[in-house]
Biopython code that builds the backbone (N, CA, C, O; Angstrom):
import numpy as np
from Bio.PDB.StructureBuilder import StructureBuilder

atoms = [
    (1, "UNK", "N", (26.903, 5.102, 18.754)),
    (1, "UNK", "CA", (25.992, 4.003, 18.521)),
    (1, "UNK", "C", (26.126, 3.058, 19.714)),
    (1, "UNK", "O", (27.250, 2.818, 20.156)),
    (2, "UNK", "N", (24.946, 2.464, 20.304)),
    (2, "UNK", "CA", (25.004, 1.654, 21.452)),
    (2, "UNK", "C", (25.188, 0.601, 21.122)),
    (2, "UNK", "O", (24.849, 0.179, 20.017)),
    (3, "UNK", "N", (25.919, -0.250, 22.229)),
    (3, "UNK", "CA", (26.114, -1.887, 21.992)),
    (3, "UNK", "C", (24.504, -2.553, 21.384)),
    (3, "UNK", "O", (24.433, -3.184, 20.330)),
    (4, "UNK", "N", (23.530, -2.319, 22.106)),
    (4, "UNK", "CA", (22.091, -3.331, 21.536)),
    (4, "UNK", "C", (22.051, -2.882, 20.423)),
    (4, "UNK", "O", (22.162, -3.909, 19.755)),
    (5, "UNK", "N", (21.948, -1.834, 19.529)),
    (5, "UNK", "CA", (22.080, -1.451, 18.147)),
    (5, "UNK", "C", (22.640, -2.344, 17.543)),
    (5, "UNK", "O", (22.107, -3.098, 16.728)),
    (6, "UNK", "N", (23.726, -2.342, 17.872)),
    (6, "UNK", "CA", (24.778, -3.064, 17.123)),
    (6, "UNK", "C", (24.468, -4.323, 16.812)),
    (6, "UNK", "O", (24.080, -4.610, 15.680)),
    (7, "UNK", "N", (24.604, -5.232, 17.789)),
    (7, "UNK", "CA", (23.852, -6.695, 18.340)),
    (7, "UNK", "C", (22.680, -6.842, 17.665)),
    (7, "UNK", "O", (22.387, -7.834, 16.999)),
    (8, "UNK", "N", (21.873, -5.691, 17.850)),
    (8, "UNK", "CA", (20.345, -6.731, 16.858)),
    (8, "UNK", "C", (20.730, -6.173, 15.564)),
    (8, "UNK", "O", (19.799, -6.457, 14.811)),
    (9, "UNK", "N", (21.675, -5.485, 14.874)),
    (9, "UNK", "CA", (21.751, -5.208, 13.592)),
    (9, "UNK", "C", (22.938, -6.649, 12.903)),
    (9, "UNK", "O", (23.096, -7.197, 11.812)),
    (10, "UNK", "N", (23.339, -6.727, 13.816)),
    (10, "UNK", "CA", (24.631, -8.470, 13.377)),
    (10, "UNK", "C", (23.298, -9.585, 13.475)),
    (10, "UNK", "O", (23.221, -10.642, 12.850)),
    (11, "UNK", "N", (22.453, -9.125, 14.279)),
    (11, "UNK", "CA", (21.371, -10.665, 14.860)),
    (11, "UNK", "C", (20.576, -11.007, 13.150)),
    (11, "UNK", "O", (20.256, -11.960, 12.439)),
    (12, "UNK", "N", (20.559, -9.262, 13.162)),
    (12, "UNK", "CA", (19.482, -9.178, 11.573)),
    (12, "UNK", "C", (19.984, -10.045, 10.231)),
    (12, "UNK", "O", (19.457, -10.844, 9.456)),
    (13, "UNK", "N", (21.250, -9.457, 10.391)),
    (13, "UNK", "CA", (22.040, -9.779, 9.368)),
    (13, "UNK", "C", (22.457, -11.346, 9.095)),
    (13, "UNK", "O", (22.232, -12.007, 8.082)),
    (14, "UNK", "N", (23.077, -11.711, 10.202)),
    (14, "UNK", "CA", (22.947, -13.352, 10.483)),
    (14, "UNK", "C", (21.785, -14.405, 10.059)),
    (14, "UNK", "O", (21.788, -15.518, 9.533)),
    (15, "UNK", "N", (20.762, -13.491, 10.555)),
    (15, "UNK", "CA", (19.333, -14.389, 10.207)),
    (15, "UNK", "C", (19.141, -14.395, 8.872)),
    (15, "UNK", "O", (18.682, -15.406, 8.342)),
    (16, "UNK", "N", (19.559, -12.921, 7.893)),
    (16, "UNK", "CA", (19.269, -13.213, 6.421)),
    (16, "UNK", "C", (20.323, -13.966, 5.783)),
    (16, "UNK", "O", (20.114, -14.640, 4.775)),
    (17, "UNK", "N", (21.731, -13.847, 6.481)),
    (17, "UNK", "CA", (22.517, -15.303, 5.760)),
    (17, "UNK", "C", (22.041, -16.645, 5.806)),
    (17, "UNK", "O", (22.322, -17.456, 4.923)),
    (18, "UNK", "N", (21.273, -16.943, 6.880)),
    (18, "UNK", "CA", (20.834, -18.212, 6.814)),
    (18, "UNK", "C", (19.582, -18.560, 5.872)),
    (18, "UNK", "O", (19.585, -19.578, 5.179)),
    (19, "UNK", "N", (18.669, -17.785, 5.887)),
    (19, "UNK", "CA", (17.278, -18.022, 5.727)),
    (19, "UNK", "C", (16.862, -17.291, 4.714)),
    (19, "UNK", "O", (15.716, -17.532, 4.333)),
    (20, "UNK", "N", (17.635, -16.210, 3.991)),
    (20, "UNK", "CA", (17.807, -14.869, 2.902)),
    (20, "UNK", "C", (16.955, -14.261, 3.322)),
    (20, "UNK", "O", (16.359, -14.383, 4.392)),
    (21, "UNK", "N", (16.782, -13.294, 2.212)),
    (21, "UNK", "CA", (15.753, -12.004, 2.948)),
    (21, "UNK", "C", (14.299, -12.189, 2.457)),
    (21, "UNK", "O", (13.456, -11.330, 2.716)),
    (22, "UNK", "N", (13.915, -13.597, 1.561)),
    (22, "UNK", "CA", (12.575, -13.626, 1.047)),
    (22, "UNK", "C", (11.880, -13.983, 2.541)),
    (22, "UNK", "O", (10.789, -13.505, 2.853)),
    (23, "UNK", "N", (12.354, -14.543, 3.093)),
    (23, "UNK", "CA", (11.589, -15.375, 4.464)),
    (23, "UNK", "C", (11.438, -14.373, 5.640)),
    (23, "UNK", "O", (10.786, -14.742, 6.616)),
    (24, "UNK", "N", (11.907, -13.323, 5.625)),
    (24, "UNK", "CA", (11.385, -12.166, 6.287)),
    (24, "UNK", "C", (10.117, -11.563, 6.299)),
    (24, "UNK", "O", (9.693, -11.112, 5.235)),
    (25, "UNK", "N", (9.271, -11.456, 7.569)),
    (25, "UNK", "CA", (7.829, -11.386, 7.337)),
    (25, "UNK", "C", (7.231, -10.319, 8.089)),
    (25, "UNK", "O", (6.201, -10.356, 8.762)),
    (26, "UNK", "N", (8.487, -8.796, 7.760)),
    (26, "UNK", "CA", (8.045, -7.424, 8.256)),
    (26, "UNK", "C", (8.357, -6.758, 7.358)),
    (26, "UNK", "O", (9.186, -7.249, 6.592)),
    (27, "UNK", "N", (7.898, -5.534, 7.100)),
    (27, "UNK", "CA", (7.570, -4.178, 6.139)),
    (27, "UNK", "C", (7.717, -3.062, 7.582)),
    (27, "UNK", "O", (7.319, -3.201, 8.738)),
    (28, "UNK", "N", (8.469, -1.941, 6.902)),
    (28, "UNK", "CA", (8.700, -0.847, 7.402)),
    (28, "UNK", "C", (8.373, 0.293, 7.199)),
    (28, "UNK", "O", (7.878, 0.011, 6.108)),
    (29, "UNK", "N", (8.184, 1.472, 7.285)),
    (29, "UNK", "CA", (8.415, 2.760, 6.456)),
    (29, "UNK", "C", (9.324, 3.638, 6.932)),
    (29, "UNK", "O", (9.274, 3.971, 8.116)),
    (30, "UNK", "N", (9.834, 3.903, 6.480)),
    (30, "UNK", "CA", (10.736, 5.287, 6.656)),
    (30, "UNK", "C", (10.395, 6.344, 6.684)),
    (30, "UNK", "O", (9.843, 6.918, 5.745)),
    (31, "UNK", "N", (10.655, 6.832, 7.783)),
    (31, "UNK", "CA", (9.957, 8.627, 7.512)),
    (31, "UNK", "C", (10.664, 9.582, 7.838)),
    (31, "UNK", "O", (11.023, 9.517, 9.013)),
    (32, "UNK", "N", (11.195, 10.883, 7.009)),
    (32, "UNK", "CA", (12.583, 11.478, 7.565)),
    (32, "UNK", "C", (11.796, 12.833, 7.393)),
    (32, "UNK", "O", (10.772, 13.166, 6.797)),
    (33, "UNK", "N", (12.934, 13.603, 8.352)),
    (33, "UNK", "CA", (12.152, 14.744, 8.017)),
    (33, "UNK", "C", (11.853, 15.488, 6.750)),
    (33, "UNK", "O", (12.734, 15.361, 5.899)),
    (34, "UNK", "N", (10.907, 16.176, 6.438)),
    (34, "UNK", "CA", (10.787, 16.466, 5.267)),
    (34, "UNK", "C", (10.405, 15.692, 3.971)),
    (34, "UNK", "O", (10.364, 16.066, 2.799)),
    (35, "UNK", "N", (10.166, 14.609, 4.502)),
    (35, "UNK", "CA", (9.624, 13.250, 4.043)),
    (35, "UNK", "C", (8.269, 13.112, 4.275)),
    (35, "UNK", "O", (7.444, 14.008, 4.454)),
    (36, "UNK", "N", (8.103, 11.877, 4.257)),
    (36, "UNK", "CA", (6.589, 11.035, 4.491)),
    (36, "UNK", "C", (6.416, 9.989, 3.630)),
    (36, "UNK", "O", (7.230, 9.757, 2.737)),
    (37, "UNK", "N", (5.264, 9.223, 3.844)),
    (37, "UNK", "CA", (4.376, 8.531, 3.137)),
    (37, "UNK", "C", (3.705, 8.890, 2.062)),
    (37, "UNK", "O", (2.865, 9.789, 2.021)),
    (38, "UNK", "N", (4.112, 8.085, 1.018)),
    (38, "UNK", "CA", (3.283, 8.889, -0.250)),
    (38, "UNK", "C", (1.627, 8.635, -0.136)),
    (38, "UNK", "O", (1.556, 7.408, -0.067)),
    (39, "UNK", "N", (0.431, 9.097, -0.088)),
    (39, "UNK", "CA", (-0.614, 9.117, 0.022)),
    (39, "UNK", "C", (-1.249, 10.022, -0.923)),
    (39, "UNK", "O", (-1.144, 11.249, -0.953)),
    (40, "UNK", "N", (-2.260, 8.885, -2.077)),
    (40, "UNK", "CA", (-3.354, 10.322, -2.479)),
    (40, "UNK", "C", (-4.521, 9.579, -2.867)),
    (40, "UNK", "O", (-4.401, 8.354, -2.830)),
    (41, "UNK", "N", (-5.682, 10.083, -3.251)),
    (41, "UNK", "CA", (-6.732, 9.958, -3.656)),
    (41, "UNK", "C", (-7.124, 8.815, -5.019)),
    (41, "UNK", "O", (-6.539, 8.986, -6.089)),
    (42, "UNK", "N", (-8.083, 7.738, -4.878)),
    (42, "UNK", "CA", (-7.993, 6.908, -6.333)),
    (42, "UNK", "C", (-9.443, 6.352, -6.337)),
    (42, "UNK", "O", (-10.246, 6.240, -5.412)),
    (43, "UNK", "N", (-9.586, 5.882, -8.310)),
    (43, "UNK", "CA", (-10.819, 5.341, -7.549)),
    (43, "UNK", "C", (-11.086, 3.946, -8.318)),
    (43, "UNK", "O", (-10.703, 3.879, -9.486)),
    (44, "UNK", "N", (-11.592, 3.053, -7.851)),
    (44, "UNK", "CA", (-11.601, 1.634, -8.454)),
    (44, "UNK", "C", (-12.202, 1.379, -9.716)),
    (44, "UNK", "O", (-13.388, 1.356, -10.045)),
    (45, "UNK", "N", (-11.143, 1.188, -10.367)),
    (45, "UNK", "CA", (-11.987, 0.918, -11.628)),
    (45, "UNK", "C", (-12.269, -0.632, -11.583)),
    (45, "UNK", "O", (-13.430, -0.802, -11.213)),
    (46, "UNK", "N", (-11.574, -1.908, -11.845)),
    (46, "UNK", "CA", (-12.198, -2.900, -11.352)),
    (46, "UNK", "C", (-11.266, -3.960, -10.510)),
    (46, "UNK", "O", (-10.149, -3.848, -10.006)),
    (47, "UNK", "N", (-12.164, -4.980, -10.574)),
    (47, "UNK", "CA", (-11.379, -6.181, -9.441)),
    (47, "UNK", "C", (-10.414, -6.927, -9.933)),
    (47, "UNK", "O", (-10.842, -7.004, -11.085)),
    (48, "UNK", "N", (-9.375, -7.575, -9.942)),
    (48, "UNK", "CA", (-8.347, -7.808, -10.633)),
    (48, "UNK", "C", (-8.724, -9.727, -10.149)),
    (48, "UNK", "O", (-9.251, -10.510, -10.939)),
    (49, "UNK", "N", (-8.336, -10.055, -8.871)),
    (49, "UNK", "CA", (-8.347, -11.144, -8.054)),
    (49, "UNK", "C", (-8.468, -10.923, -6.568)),
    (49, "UNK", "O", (-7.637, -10.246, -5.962)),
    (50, "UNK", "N", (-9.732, -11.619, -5.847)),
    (50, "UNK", "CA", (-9.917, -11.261, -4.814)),
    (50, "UNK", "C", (-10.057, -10.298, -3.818)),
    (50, "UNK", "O", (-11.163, -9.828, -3.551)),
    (51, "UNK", "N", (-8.656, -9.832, -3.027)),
    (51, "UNK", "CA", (-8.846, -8.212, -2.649)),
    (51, "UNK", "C", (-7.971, -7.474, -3.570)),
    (51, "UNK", "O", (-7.628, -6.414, -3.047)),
    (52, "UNK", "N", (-7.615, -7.592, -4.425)),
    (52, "UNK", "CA", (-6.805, -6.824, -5.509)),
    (52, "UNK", "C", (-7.775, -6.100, -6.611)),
    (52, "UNK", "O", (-8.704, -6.660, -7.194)),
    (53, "UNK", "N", (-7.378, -4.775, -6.772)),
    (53, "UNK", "CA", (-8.413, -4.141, -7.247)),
    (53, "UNK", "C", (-7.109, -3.181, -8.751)),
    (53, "UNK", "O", (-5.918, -2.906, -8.605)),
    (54, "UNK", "N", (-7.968, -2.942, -9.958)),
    (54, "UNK", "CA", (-6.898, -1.796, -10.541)),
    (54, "UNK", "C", (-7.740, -0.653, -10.501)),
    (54, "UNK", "O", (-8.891, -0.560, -10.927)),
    (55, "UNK", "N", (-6.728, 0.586, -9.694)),
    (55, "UNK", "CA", (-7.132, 2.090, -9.097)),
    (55, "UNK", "C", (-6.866, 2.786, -9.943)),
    (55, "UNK", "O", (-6.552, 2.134, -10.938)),
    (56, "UNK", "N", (-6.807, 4.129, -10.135)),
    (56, "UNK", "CA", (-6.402, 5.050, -10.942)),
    (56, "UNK", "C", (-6.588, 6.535, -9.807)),
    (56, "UNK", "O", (-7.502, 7.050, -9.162)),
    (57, "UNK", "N", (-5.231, 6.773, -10.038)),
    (57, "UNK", "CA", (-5.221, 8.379, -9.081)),
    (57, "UNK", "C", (-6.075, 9.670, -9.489)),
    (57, "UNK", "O", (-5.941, 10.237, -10.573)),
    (58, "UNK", "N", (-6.801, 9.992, -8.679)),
    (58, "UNK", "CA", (-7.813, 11.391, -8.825)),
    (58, "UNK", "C", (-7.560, 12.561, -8.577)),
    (58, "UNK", "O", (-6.666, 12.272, -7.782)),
    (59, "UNK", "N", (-7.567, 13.771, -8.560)),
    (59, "UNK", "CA", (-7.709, 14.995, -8.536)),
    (59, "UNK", "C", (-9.118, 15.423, -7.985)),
    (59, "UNK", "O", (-10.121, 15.434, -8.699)),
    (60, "UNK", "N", (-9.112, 15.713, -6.893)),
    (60, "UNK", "CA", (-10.380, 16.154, -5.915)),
    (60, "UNK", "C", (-9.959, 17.806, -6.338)),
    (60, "UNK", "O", (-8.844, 18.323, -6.288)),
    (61, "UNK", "N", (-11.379, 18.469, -6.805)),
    (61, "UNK", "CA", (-11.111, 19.517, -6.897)),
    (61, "UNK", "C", (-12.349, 20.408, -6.198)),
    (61, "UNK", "O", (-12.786, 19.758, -5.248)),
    (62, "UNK", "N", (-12.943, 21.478, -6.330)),
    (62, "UNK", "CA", (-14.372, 22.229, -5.312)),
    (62, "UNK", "C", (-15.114, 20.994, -5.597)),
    (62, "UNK", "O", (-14.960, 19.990, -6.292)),
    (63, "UNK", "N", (-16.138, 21.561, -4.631)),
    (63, "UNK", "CA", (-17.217, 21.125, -4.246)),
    (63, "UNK", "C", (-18.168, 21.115, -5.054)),
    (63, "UNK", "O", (-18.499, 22.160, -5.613)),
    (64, "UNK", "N", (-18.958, 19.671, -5.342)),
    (64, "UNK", "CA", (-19.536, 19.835, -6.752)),
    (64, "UNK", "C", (-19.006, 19.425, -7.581)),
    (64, "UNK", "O", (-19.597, 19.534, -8.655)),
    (65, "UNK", "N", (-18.073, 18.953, -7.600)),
    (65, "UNK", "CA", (-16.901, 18.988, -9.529)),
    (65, "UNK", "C", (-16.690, 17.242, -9.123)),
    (65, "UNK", "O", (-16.317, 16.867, -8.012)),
    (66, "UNK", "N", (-16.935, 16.539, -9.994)),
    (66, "UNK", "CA", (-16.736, 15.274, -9.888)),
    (66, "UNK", "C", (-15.094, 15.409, -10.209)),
    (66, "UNK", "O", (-14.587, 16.306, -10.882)),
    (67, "UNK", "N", (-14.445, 14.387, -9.616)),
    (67, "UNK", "CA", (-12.992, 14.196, -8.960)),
    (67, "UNK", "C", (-12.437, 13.936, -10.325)),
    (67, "UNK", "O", (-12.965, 12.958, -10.855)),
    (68, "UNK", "N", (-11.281, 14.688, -11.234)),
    (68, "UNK", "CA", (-10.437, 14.147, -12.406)),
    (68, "UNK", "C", (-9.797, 13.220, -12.073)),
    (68, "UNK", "O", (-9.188, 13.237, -11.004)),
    (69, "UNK", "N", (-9.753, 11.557, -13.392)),
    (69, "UNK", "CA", (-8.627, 10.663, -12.984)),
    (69, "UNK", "C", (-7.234, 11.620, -14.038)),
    (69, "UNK", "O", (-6.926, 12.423, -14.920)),
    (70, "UNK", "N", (-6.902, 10.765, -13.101)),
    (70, "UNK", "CA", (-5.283, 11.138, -14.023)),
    (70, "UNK", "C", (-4.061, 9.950, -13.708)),
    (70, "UNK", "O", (-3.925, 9.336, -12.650)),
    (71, "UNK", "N", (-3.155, 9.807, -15.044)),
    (71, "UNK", "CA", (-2.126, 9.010, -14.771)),
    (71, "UNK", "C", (-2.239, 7.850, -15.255)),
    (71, "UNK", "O", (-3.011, 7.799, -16.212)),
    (72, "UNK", "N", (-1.570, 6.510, -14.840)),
    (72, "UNK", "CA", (-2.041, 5.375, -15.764)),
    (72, "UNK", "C", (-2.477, 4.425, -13.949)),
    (72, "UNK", "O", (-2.250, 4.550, -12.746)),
    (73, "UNK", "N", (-3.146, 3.598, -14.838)),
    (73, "UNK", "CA", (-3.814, 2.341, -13.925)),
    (73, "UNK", "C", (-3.114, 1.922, -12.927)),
    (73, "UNK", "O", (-1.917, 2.128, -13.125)),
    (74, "UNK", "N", (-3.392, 1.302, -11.699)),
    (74, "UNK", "CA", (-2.307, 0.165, -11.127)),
    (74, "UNK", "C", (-2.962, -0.665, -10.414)),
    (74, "UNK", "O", (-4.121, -0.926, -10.737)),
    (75, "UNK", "N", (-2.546, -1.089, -9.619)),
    (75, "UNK", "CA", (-2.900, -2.189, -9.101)),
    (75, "UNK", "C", (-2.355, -1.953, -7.296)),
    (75, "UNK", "O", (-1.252, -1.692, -6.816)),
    (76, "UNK", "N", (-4.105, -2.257, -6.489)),
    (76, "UNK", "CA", (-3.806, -1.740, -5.082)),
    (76, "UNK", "C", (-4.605, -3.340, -4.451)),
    (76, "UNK", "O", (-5.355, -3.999, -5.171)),
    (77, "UNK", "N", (-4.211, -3.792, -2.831)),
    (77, "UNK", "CA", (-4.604, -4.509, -2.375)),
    (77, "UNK", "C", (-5.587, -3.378, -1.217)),
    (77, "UNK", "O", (-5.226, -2.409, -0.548)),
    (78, "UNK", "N", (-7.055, -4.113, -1.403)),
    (78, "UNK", "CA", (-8.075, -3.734, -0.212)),
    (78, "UNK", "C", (-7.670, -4.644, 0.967)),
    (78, "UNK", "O", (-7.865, -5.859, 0.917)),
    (79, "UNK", "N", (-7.166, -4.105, 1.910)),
    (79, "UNK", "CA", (-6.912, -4.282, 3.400)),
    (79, "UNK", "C", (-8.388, -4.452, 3.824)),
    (79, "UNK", "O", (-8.275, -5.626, 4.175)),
    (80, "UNK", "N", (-9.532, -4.200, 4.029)),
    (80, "UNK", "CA", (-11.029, -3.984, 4.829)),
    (80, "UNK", "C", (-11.637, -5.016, 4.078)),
    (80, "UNK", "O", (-12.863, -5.086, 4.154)),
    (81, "UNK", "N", (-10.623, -6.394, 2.881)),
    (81, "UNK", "CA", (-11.134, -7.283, 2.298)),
    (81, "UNK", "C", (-10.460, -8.334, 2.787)),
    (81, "UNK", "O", (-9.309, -8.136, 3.177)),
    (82, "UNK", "N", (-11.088, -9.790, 2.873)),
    (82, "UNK", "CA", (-10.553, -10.689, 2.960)),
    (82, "UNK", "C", (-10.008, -11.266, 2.027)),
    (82, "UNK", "O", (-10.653, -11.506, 1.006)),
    (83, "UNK", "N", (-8.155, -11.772, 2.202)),
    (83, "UNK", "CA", (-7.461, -12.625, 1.543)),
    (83, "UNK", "C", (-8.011, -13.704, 0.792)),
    (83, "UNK", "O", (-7.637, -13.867, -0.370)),
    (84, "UNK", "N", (-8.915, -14.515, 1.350)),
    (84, "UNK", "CA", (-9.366, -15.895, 0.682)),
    (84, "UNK", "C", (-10.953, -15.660, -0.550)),
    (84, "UNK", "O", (-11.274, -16.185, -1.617)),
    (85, "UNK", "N", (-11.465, -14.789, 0.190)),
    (85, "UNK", "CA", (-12.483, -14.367, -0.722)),
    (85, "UNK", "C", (-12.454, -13.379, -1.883)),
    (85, "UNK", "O", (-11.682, -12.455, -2.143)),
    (86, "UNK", "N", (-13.144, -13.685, -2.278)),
    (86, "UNK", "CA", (-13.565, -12.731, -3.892)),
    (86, "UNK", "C", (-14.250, -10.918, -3.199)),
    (86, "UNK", "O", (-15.176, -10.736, -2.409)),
    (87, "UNK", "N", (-13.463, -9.996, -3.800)),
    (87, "UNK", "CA", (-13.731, -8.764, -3.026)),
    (87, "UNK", "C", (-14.948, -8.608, -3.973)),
    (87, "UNK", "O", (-15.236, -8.972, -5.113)),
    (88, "UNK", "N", (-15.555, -7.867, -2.934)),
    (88, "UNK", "CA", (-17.132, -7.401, -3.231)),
    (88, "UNK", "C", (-17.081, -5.370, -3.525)),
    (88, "UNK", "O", (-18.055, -4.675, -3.233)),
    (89, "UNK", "N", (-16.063, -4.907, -3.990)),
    (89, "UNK", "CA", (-16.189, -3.419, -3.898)),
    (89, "UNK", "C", (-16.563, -2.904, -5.252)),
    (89, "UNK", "O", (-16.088, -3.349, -6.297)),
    (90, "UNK", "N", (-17.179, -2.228, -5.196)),
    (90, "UNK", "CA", (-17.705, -1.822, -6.838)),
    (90, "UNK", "C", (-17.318, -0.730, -7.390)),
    (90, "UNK", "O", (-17.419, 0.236, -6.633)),
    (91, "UNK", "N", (-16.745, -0.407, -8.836)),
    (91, "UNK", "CA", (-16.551, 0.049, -9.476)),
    (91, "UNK", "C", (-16.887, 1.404, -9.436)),
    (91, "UNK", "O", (-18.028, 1.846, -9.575)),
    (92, "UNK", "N", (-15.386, 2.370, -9.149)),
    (92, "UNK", "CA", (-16.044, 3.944, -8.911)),
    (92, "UNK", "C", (-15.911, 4.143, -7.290)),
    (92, "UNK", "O", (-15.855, 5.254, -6.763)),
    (93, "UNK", "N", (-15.872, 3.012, -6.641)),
    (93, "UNK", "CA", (-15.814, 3.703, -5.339)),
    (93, "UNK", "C", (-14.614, 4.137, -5.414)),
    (93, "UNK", "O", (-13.825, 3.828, -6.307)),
    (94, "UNK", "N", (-14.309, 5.145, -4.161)),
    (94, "UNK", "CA", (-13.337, 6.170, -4.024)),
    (94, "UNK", "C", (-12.510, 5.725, -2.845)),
    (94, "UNK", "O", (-13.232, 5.015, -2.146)),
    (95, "UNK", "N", (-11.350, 5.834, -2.345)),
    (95, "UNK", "CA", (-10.359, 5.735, -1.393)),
    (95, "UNK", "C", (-8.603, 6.205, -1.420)),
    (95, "UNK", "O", (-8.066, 6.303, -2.523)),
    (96, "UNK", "N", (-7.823, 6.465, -0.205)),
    (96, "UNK", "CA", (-6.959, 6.643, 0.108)),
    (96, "UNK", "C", (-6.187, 5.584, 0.156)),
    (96, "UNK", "O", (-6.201, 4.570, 0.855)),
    (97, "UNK", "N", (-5.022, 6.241, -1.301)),
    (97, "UNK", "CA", (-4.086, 4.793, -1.585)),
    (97, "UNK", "C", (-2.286, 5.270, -0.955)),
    (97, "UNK", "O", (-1.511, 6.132, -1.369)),
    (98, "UNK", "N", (-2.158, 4.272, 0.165)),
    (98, "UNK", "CA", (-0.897, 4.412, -0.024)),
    (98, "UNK", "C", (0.270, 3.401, -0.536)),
    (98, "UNK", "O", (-0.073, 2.326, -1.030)),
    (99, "UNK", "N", (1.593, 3.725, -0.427)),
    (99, "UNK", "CA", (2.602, 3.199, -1.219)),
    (99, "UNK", "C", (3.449, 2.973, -0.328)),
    (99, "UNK", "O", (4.337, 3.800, -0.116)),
    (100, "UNK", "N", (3.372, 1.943, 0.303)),
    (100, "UNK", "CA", (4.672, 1.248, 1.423)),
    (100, "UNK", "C", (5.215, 0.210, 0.741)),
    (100, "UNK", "O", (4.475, -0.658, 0.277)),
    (101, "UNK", "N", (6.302, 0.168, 0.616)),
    (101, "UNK", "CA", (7.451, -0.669, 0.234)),
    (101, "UNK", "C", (7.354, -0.700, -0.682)),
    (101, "UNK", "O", (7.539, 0.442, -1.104)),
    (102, "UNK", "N", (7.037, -1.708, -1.866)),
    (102, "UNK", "CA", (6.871, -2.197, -2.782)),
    (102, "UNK", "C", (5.356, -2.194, -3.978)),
    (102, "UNK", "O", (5.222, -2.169, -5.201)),
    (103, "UNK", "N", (4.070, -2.248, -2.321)),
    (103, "UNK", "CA", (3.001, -2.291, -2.291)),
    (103, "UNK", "C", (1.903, -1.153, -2.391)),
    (103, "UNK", "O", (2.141, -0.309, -1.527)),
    (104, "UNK", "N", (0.691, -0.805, -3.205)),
    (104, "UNK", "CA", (-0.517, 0.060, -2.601)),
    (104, "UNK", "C", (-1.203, -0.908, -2.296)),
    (104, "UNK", "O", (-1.547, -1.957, -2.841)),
    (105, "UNK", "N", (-1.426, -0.199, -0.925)),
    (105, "UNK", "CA", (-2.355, -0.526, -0.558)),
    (105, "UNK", "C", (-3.417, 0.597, -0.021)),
    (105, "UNK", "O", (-3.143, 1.797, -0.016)),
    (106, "UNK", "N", (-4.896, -0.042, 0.515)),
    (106, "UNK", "CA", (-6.213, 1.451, 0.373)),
    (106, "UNK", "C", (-6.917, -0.082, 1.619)),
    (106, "UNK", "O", (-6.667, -1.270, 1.824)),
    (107, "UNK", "N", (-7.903, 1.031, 2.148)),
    (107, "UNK", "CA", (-8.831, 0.418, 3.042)),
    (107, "UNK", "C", (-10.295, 0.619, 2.794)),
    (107, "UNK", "O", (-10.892, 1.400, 3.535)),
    (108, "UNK", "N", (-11.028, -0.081, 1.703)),
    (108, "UNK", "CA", (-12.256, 1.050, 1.814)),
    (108, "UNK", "C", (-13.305, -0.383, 1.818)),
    (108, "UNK", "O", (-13.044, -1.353, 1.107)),
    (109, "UNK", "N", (-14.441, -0.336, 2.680)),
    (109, "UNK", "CA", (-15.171, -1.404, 2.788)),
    (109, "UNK", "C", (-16.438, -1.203, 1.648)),
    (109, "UNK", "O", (-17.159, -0.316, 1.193)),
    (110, "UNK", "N", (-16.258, -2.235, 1.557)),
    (110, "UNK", "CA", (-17.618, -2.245, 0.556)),
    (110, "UNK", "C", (-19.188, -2.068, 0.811)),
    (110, "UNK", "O", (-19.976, -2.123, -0.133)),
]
sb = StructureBuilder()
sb.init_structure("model")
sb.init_model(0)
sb.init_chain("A")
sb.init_seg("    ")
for serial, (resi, resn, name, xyz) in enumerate(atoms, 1):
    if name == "N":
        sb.init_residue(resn, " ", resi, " ")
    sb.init_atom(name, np.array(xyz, "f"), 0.0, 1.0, " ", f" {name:<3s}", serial, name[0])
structure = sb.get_structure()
């Protein structure tokens, strides 16, 4: 392990003794081999608050076959929406939800 490793991993650590770890204002992902990002298919059922929408995961199957939901409800933030405004995406549209950190989030413009 190299000295700068080291150093910004004490720098890290230092900063959350002072300030804890809520005041930290980065997200990561991890990706190992044989790993990844969880990613799948969902589709909006409705708007919750603003860009917050509740999704439900789909099953894309041939061509022709309208997409099965499956699973229970949740709750995803639209990224391609603005924070301060009321999201405009309607009910049934379809998008790619992923699961970083804590969060889904999906990008689909209205």
């Amino acid at each position: 392990m190299d000295n700068r490793y080291t150093t910004d991993q004490q720098q890290v650590l230092a900063d959350m003794a002072r300030g804890g770890h809520s005041h930290r204002q980065e997200t990561s992902a991890l990706v190992t081999p044989g790993g990844g990002i969880s990613a799948w298919a969902v589709v909006v059922k409705s708007r919750v608050d603003r860009n917050v929408y509740t999704v439900r995961a789909v099953i894309v199957d041939d061509v022709g076959i309208m997409p099965v939901e499956i699973g229970e409800s949740m709750e995803a933030t639209n990224l391609a929406e603005s924070y301060l405004a009321q999201g405009t995406l309607p009910s049934g549209a379809y998008a790619i939800l992923l699961r970083l950190g804590e969060r889904n989030v999906f990008y689909a413009k209205p």
